[in-house]
C-alpha positions as CSV (number, residue, x, y, z in Angstrom):
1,X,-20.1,11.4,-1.3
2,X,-16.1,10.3,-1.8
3,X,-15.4,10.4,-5.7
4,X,-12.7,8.9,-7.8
5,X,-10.8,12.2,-9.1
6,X,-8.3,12.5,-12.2
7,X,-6.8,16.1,-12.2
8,X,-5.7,17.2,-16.0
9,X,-3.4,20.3,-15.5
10,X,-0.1,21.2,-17.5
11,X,1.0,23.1,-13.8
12,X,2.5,20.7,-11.7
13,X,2.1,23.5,-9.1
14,X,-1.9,23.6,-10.0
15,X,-1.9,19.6,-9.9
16,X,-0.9,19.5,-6.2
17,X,-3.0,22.1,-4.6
18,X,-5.9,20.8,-6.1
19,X,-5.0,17.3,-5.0
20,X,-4.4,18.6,-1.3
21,X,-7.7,20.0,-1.3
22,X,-9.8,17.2,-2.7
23,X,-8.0,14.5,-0.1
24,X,-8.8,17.3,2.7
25,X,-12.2,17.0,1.1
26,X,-12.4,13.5,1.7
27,X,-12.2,12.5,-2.0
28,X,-9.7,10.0,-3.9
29,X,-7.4,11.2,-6.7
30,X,-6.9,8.1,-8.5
31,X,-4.3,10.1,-10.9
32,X,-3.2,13.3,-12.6
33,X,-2.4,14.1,-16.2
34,X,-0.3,16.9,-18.1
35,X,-2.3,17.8,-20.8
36,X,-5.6,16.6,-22.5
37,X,-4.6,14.2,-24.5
38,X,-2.6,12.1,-21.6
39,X,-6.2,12.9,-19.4
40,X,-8.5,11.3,-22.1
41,X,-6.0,7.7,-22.0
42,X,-6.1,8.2,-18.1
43,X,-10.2,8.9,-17.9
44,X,-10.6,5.9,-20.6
45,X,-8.2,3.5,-18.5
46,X,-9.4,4.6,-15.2
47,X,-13.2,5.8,-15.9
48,X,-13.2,8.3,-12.8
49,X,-16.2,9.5,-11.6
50,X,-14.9,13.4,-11.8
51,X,-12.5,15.2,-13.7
52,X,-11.1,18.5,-12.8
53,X,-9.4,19.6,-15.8
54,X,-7.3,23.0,-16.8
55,X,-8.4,24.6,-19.6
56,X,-5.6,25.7,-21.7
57,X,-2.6,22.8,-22.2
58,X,-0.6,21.9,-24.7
59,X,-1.3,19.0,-26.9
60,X,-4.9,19.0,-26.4
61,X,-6.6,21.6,-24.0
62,X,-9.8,21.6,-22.0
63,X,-12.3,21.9,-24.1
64,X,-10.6,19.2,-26.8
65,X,-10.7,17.0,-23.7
66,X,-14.8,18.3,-22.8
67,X,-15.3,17.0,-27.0
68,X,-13.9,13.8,-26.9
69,X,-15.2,12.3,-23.6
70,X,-18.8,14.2,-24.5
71,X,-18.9,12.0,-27.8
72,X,-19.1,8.7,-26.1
73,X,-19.9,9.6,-22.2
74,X,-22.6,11.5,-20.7
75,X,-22.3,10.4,-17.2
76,X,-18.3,11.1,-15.9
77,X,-19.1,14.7,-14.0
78,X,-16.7,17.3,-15.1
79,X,-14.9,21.0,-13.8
80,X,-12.7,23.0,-15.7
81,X,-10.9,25.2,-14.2
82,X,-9.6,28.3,-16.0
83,X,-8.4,31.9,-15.3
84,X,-9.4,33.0,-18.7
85,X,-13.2,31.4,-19.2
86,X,-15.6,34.3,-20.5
87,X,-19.3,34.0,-20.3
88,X,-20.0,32.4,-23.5
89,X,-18.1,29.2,-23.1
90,X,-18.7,28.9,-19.6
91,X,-22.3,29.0,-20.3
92,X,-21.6,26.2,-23.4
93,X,-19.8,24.2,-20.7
94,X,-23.0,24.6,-18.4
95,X,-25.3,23.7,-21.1
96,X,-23.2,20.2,-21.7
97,X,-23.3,19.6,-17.2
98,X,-19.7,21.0,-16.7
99,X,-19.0,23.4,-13.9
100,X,-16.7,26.4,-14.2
101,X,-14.4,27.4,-11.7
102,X,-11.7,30.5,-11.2
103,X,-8.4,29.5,-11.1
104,X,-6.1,29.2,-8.8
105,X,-8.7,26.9,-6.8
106,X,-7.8,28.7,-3.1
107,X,-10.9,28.3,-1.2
108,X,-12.0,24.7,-0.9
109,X,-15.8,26.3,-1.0
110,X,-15.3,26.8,-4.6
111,X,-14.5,23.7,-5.3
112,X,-17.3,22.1,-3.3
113,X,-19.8,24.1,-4.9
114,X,-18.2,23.1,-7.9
115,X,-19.0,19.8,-7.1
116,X,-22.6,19.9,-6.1
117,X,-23.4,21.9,-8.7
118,X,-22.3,19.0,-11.5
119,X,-24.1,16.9,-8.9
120,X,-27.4,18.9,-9.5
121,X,-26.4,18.7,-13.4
122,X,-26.1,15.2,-13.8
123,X,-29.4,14.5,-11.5
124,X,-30.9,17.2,-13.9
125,X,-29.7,15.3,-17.1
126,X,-31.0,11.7,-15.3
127,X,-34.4,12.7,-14.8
């Protein structure tokens, strides 16, 4: 299914290949942010229905970001993406339907697993 994407990354460099890889997905990236806090004005003004977000930014990092759309929105799906995630917040992150993934995304499987697991989340959290 073709979702409307906002990427959040501080790494311009980050921001593209992701972008590349979700259009060769099929996907839509409706925009992309440079930290958390310009993400949460983008994901309030364009209510995507995915955000793949870094997780360490100036100004407001991932998990600031994960807080503040968590405290009003259930629903937008959510992967952070992170080369320094240990077990205990990636399983926090699980726990609130937000996939973890290894960064630098270079294998588009990741990224669709990614996907279908916040899929299988969000059902979860529906039913």
């Amino acid at each position: 299914m073709k979702k409307n994407i906002l990427i959040v990354d501080d790494s311009r460099l980050s921001r593209a290949l992701n972008k590349s890889l979700l259009v060769d997905m099929g996907h839509n990236v409706i925009d992309e942010a440079v930290d958390g806090l310009d993400g949460y004005e983008k994901y309030k003004a364009l209510k995507p229905d995915l955000i793949l977000s870094d997780i360490e930014m100036p100004n407001l990092d991932g998990l600031g970001l994960v807080k503040k759309i968590r405290a009003t929105d259930n629903d937008t799906q959510i992967i952070i993406i992170s080369s320094m995630a240990n077990a205990r917040v990636i399983e926090h992150l699980s726990r609130l339907g937000i996939a973890v993934v290894q960064k630098p995304i270079t294998d588009e499987r990741k990224l669709v697993a990614a996907i279908k697991k916040v899929d299988a989340l969000t059902l979860k959290a529906k039913n």
